[in-house]
MARDREN-662772 format. One record per atom (N, C-alpha, C): x, y, z. Coordinates in steps of 0.001 Angstrom, whole numbers, plus 500000, padded with zeros to 6 digits. Layout:
XYZ...
This chain:
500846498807500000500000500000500000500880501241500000500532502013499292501413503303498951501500504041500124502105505079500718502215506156502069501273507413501806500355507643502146499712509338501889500446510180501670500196511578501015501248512380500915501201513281501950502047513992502389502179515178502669502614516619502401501779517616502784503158518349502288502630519931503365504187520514503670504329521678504108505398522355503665504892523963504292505924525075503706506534525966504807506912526971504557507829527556505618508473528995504832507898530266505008508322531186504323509530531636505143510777531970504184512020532311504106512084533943504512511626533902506162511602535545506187512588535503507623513568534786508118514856534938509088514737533612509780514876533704510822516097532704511953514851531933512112515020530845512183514237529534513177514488529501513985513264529866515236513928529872516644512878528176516827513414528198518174512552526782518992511352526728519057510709527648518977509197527863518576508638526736517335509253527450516155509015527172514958509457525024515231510664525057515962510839523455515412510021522899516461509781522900518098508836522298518623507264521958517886507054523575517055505419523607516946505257523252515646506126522756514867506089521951513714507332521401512951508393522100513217509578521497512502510254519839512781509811519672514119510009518561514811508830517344514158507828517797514083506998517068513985507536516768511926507332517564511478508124517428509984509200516072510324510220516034510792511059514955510887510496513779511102509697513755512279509101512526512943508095511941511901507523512542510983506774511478510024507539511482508670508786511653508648508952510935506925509106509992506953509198508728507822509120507115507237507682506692506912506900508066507667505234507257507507504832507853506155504857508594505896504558509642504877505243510138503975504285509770502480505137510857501345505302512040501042506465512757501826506665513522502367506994515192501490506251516077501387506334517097500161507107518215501270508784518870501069508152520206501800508876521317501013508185522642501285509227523391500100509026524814501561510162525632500475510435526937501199509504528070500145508749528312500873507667529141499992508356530402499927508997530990498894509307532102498991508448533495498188507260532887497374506444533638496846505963534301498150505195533566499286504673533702500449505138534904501048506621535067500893507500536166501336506956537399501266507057537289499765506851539067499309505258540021499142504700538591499854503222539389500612503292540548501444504523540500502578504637541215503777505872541861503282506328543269503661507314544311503586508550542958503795509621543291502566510688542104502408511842543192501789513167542782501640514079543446501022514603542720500346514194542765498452515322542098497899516003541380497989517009542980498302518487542062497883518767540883499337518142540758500254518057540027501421517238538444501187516139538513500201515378537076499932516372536059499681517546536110499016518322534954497963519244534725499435519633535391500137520005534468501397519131534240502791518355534482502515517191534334503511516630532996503324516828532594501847515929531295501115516666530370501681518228531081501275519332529948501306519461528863502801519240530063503854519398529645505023518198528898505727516913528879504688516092528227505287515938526734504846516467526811503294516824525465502987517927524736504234519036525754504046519735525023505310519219524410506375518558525437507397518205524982508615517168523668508568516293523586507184515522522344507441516302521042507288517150521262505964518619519872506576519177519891507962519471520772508831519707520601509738518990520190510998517953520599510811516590519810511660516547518309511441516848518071510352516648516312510079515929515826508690515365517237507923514327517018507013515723516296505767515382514696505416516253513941505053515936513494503458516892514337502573516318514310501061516238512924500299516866511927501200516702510383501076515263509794501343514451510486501941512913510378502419512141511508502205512212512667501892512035513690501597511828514623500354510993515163499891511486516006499083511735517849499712512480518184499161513131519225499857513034520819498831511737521224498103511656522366497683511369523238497659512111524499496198511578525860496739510295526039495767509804527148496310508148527242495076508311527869494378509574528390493968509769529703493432509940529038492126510581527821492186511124526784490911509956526234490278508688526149490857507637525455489878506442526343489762506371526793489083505575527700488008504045527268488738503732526377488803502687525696488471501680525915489738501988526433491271501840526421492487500795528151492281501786528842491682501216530646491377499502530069490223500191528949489448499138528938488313497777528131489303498136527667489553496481526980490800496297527831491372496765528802492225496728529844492823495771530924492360495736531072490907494884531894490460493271531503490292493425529963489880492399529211489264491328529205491043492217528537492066491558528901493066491277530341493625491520531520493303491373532418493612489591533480493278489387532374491792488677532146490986487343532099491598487164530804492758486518530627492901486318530364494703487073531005495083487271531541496794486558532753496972485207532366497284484492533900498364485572534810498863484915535836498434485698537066498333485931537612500529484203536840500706484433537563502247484641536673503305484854535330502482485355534671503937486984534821503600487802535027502097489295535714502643489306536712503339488433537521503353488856538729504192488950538399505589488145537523506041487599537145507480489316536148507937489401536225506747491501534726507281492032535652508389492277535331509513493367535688510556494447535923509794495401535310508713496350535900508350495948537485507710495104537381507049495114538778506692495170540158507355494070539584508253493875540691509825495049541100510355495869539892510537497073540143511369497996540982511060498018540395509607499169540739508811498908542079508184497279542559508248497280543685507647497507544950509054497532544374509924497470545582511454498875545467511780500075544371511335501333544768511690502054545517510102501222545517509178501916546771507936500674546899507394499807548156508134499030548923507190499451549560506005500626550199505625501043550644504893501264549749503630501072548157504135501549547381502920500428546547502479499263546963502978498327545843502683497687545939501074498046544676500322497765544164498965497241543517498650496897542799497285496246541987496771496650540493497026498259540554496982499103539186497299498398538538498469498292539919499616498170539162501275496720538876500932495794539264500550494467538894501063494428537611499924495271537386499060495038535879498314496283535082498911496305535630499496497971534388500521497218532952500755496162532619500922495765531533501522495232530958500533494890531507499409494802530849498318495885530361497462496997530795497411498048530234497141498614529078498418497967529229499766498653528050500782497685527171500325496221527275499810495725526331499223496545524860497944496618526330496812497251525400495960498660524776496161499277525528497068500997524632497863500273523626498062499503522885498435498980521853499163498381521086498052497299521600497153496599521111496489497470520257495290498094521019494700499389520658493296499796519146493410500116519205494927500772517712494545499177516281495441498240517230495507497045516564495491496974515783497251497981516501498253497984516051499182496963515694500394496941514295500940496125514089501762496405514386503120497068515156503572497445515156504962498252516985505036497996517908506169499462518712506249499505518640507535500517518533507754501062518997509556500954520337509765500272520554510968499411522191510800499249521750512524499460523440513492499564523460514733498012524014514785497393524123515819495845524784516043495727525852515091496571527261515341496921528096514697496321528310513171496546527459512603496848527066511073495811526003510610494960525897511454493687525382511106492797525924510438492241527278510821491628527525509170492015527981508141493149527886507905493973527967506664493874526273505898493627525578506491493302524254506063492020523970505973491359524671506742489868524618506228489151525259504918490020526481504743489800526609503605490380525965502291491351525173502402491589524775501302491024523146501551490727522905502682489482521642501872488369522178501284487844523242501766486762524013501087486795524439499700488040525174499343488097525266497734488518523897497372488362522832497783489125521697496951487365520837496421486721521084498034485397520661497787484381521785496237484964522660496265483944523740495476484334523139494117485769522828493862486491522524492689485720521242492262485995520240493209484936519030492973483714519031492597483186519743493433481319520096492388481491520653491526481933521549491422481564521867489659482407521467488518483713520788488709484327519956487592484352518345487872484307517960488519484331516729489017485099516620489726484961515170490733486088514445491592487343514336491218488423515328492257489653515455491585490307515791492939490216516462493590491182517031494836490649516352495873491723515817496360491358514956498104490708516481498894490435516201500427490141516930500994491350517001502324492489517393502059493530517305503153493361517222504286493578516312504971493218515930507057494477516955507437494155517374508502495166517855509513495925517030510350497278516781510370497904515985511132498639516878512488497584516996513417497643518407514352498824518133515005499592518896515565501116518983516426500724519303517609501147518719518563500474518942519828501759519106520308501812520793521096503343520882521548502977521716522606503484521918523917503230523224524569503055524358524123502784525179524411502618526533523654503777527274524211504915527548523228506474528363523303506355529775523424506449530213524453505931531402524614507664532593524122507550533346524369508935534399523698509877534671525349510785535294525182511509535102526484510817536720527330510136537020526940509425538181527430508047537740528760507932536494527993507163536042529028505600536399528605505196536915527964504296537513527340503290537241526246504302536805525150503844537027524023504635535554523330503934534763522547504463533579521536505616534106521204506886533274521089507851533034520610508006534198518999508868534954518621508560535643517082509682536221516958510131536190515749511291536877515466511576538118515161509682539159515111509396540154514781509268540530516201509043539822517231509242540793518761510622540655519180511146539693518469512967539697518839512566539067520658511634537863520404511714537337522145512146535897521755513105536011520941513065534379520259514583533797521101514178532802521122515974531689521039516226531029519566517314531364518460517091530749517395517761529565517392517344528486516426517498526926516878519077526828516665519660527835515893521487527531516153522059529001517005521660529418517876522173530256518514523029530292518999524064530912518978525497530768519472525949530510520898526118530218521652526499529434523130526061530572523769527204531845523719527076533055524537526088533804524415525145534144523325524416534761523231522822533732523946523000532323523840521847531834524449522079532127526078523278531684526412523101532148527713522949533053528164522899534875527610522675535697527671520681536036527662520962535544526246519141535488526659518494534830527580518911533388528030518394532896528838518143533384530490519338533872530752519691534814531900518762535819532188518526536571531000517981537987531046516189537663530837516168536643530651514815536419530351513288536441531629512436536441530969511411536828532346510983535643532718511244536041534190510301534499535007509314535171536079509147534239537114507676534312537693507808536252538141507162536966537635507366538521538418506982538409539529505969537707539902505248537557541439506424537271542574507851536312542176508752535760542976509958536921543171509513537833544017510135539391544045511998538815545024512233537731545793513054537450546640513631535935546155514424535690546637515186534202546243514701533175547366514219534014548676513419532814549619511984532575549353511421533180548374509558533571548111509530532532547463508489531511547812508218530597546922507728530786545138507714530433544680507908530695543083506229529666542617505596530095541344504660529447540854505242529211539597505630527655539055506306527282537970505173527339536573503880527413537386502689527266536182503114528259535248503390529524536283503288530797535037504743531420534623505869530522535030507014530913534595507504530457533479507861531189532065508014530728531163509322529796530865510457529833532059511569529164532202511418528163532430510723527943533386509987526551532930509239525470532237508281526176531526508044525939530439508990525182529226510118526525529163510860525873528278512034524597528700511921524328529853512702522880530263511625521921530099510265522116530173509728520852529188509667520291528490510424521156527412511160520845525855512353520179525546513419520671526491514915520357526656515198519501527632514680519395529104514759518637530316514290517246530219514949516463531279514441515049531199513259515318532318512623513878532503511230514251533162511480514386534508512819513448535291512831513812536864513258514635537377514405516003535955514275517181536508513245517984536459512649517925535446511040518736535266510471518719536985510321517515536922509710517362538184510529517868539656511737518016539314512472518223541024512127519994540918512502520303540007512450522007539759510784522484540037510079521660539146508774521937539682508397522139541317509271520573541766508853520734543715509609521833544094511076522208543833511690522992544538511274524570544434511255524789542776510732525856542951509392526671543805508561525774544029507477526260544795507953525950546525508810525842546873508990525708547952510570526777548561510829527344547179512223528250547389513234527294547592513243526156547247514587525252546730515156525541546302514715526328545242515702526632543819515284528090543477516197528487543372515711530076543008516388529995541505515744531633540592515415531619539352516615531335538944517887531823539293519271532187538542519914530888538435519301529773539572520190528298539435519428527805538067517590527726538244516682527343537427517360528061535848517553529029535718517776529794534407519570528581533822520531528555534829521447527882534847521478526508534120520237525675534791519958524702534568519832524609533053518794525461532913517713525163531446518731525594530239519793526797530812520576526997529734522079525788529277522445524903530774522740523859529724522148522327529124520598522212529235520061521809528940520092522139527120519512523625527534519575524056526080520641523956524988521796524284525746522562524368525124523200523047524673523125522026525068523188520521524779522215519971523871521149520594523714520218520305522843520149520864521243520579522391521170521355523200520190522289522846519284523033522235520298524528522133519254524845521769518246524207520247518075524196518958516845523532519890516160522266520980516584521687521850515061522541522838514233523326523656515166524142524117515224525529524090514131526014522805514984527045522356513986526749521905512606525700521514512364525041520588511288524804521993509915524472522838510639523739524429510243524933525020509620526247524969510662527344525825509963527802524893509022527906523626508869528757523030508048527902523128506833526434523107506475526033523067504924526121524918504841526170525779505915526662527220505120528026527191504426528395526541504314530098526068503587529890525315502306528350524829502509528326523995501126526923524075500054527135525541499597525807526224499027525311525381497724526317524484496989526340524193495833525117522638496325525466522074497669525257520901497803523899521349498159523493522235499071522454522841499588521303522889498085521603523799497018520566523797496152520893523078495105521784521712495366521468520343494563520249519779494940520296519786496112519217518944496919517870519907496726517641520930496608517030521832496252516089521325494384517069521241493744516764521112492233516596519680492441517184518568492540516621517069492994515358516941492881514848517455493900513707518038494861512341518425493003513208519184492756511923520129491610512006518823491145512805518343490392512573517033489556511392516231490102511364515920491338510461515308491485509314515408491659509018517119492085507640517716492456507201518248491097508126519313490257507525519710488967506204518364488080506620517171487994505894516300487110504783516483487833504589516167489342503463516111489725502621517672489446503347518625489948502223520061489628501983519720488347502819519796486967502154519401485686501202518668485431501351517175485773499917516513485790498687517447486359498731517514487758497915518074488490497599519753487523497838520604486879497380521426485703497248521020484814497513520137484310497012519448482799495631519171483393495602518738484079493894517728484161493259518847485092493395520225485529492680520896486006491891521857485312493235522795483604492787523059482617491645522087481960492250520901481955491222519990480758489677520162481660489516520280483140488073519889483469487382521235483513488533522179483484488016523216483480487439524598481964487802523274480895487891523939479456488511524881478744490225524764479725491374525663479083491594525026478454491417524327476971491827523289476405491390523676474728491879523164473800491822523511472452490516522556471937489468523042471277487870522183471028488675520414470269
């Protein structure tokens, strides 16, 4: 029996912090033996939101990197960019076609994205999800790995896949969500989700000194004003993040001590940063050594199109033909 497909993307706009690989990058690794596995670096996606040029062509570069370095394995994998197949923009339109005009407006990405650059809001962003449609749709995938978040962005593209089906016939699966269930990575602010646009991030190859710097400086319980005051680990985000990195019987000793002033924040911060930093490294090292090897980086890159281009082609040949782009 054949493997379902999958497929996800990842726009090329800076650093992968721990956020990004707990709340899906991780989960990307853990199913390519189950799954036929699609993923590309959407860089069309990019130039929705305020971008610089001459900054995209190594921005791309480094995101191809970091997903080899996560584990995403081009031996099980396909590993591309969207920029290389034509065919992703061309569904993009066809679904755009026929996507209600007011439930895009109603997409959380748009909202969001239009209140952090009023100044930039376009035609691209309010059809962004119609193009995350056809990323998905092209290679006809039954499955994406998608965090809560990113759920109705998948609802709508079973929805245009269903609209496509009634009126040309049975042709597009209806993609399941293969949900990621991860703690919720909050930013070192304590505040606000993990983001590289609040700069509260840890990025997944961060340099030794600078993690321990952030880690140090980072916010924990405000309520724990003294080093003898007992501490509440529920709402400290330092803790939190040793749920990720920690084994379970320290989770648990830090949990007792801290609420009892066992452990005060600066040992706890100590802890988690060489936790972290033991956990980092192998990404790290893995990260600097393919920045040394750009040629090998977008081999695996073009590999990659070889194998996805045939499929978008099929998948537009037979979308024109049902749809009567076709010669009488």
């Amino acid at each position: 029996m054949s493997k379902k497909r999958v497929f996800s993307g990842i726009r090329p706009t800076g650093e992968i912090h721990i956020g990004n690989y707990f709340g899906a990058l991780r989960n990307w690794v853990e199913i390519q033996d189950s799954y036929d596995c699609i993923y590309g670096v959407v860089d069309y996606h990019a130039i929705t939101t305020p971008f610089e040029a001459e900054k995209l062509p190594r921005l791309t570069f480094d995101t191809l990197a970091a997903l080899l370095a996560c584990g995403i394995d081009p031996q099980k994998s396909a590993l591309m960019l969207q920029s290389d197949i034509k065919e992703h923009v061309e569904l993009s339109w066809v679904l755009s076609c026929i996507a209600p005009l007011g439930q895009m407006e109603r997409m959380t990405q748009f909202k969001d994205k239009s209140q952090q650059a009023p100044e930039y809001i376009n035609l691209g962003l309010l059809a962004y999800p119609a193009l995350m449609a056809a990323d998905i749709l092209i290679y006809r995938a039954d499955a994406v790995p998608v965090g809560e978040d990113q759920v109705q962005h998948l609802e709508l593209t079973r929805d245009l896949a269903r609209k496509f089906n009634n009126a040309y016939g049975e042709y597009f699966p209806e993609p399941e969500p293969l949900l990621t269930h991860t703690p919720r990575i909050m930013g070192l602010d304590g505040k606000s989700k993990m983001s590289k646009t609040l700069d509260n991030h840890i990025s997944l190859f961060e340099p030794a000194d600078s993690l321990r710097q952030k880690i140090m400086t980072a916010v924990t319980d405000e309520n724990r004003k003294r080093r003898s005051d007992p501490g509440n680990p529920d709402i400290c985000n330092i803790y939190s993040l040793h749920k990720t990195v920690s084994k379970e019987e320290e989770i648990q000793m830090i949990d007792r001590e801290c609420r009892t002033a066992g452990i005060g924040c600066v040992d706890c911060k100590k802890i988690l940063y060489g936790h972290m930093e033991e956990f980092l490294c192998p990404f790290r090292e893995k990260y600097q050594d393919l920045q040394k090897q750009p040629d090998t980086v977008y081999e695996i890159a073009q590999e990659s199109r070889k194998i996805c281009q045939p499929i978008a082609q099929e998948t537009m040949t037979e979308v024109r033909n049902r749809m009567g782009l076709r010669k009488i």
